[in-house]
C-alpha positions as a LaTeX table, in Angstrom:
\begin{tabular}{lrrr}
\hline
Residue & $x$ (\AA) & $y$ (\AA) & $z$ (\AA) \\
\hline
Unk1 & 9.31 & $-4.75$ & 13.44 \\
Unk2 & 7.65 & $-4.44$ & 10.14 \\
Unk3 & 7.31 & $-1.69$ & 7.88 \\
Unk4 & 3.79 & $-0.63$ & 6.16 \\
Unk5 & 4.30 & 1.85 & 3.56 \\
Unk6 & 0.87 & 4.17 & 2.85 \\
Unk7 & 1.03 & 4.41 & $-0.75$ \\
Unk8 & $-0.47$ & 7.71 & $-2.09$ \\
Unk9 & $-0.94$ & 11.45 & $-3.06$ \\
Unk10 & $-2.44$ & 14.30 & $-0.99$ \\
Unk11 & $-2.74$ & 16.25 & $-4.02$ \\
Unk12 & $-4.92$ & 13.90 & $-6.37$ \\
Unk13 & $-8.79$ & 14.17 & $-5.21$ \\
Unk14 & $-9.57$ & 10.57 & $-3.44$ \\
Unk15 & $-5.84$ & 9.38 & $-3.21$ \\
Unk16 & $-4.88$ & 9.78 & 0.39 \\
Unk17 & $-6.94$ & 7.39 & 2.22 \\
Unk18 & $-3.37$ & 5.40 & 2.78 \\
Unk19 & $-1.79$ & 8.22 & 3.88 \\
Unk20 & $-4.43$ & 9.05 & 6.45 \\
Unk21 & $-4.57$ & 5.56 & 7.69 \\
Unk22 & $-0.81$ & 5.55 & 8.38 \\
Unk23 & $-1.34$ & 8.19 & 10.81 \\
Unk24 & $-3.84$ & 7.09 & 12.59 \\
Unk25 & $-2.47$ & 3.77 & 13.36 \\
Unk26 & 1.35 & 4.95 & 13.53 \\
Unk27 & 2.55 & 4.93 & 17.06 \\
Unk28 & $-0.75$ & 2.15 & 17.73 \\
Unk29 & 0.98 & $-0.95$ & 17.70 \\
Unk30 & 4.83 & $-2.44$ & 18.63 \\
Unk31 & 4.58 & $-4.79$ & 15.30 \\
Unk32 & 3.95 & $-2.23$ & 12.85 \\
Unk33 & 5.98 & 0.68 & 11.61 \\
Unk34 & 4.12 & 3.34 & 9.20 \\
Unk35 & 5.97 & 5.15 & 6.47 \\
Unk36 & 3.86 & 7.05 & 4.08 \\
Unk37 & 5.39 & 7.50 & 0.60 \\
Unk38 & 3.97 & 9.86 & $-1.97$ \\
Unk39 & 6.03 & 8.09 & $-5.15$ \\
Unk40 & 6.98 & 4.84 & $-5.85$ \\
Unk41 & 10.75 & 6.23 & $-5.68$ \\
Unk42 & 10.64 & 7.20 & $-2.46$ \\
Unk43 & 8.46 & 4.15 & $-1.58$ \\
Unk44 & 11.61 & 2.10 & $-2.45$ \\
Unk45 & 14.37 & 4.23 & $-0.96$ \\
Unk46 & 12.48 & 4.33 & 2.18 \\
Unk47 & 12.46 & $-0.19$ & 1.86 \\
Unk48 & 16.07 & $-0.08$ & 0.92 \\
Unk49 & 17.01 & 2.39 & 4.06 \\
Unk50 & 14.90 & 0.11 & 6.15 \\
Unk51 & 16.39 & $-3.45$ & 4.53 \\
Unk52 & 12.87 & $-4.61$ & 3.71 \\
Unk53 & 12.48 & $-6.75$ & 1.05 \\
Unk54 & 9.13 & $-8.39$ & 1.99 \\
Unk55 & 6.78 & $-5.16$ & 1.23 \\
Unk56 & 3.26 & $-3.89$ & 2.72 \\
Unk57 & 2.01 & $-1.74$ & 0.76 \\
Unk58 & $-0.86$ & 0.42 & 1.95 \\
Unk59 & $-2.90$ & 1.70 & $-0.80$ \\
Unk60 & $-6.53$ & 2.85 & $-2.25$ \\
Unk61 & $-7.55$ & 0.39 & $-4.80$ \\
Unk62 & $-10.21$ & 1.28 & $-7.37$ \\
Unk63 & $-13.04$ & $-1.04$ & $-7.91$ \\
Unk64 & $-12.73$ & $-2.57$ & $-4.31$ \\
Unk65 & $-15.90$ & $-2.89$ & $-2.04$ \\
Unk66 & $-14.27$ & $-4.17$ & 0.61 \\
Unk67 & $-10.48$ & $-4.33$ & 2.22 \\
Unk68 & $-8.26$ & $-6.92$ & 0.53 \\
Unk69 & $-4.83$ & $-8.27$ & 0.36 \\
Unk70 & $-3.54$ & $-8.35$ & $-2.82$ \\
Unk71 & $-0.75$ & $-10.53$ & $-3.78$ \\
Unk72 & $-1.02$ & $-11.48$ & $-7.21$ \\
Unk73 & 0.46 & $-8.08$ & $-9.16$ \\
Unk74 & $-0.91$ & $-9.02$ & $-12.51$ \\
Unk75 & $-4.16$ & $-8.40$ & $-10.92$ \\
Unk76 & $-3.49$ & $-4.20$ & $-11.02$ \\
Unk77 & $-1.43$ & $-5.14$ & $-14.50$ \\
Unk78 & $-3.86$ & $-7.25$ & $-16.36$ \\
Unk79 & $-7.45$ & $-5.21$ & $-14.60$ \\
Unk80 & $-8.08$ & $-1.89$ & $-16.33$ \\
Unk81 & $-6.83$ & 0.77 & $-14.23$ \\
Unk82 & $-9.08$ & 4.15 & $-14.23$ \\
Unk83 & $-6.11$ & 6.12 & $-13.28$ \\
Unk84 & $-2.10$ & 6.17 & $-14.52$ \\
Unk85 & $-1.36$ & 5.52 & $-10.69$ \\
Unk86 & $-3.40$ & 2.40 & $-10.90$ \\
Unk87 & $-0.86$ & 1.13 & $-14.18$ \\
Unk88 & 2.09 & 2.59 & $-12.36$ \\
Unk89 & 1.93 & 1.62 & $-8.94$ \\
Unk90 & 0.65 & $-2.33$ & $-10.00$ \\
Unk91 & 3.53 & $-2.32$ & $-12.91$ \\
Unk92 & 5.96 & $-0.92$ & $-11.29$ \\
Unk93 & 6.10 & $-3.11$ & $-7.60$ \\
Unk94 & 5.50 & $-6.19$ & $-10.27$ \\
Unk95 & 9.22 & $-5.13$ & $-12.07$ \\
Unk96 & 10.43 & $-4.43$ & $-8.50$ \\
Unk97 & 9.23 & $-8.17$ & $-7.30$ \\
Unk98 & 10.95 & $-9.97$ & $-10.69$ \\
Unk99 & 13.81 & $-7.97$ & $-11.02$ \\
Unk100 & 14.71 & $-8.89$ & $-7.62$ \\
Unk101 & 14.63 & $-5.79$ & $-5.55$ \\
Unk102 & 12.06 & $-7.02$ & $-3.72$ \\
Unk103 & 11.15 & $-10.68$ & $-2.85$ \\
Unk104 & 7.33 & $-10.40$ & $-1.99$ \\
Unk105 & 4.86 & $-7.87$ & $-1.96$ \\
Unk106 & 1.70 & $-7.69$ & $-0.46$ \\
Unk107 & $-0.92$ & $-4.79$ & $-1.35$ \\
Unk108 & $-3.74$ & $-3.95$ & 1.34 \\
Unk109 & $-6.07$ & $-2.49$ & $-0.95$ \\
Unk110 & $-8.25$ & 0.15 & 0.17 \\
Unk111 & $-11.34$ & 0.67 & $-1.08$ \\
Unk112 & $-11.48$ & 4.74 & $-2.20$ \\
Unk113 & $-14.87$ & 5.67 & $-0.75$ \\
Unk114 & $-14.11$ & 4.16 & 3.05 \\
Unk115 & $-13.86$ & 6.60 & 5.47 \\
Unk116 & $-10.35$ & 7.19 & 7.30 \\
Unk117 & $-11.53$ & 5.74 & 10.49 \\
Unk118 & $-13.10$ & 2.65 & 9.02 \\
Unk119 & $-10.03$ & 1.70 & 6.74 \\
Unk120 & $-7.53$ & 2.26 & 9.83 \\
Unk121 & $-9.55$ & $-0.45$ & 11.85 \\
Unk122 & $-9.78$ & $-2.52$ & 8.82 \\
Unk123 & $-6.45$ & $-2.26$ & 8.31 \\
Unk124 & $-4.99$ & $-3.31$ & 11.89 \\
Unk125 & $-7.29$ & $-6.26$ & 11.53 \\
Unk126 & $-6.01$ & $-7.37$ & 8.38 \\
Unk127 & $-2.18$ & $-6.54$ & 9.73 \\
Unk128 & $-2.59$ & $-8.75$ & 12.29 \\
Unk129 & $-3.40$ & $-11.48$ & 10.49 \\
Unk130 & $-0.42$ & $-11.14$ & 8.48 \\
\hline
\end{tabular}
């Protein structure tokens, strides 16, 4: 079973989208297990408890109109973020990837003004082609 960790805050305004999602669909399918992480410390610990090293990361992206995989890191490094999460969550999974604590990682970015219901379906369609 794979692991999908929602990626976000409850506390800053438009940042738990991911964290919604990951209940909704938690429970909802035998492929798919849904941890939701609220800092990219604990987003790690939880990989590292589970031995995952080939992360799916659930979060709200800003600038995105639609649903998208993101694999290329650089793209939240070299875009201008509007937020410090934006910098922090793109540079910091990028250093995680070529330091070597993680070998791949794979970003199902969420656009922020989707509602909860529409980004959990979106999401289980894009998981299973994954």
């Amino acid at each position: 079973m794979k692991t999908v960790f929602a990626f976000g805050s409850r506390v800053v305004p438009g940042d738990s989208l991911a964290l919604e999602v990951c209940k909704k669909l938690r429970g909802k399918t035998r492929e798919f297990d849904f941890v939701e992480c609220e800092t990219l410390d604990e987003l790690l610990a939880a990989a590292a408890q589970k031995g995952e090293r080939d992360l799916i990361v659930l979060d709200v992206v800003q600038g995105l109109k639609k649903t998208r995989v993101i694999e290329d890191l650089s793209e939240f490094v070299d875009a201008s973020p509007s937020s410090m999460h934006d910098f922090d969550a793109g540079f910091f999974l990028k250093i995680a990837k070529e330091s070597g604590v993680v070998e791949r990682v794979r970003v199902i970015g969420l656009p922020p003004s989707m509602s909860a219901e529409k980004a959990a379906a979106e999401t289980k369609r894009v998981l299973e082609k994954l």
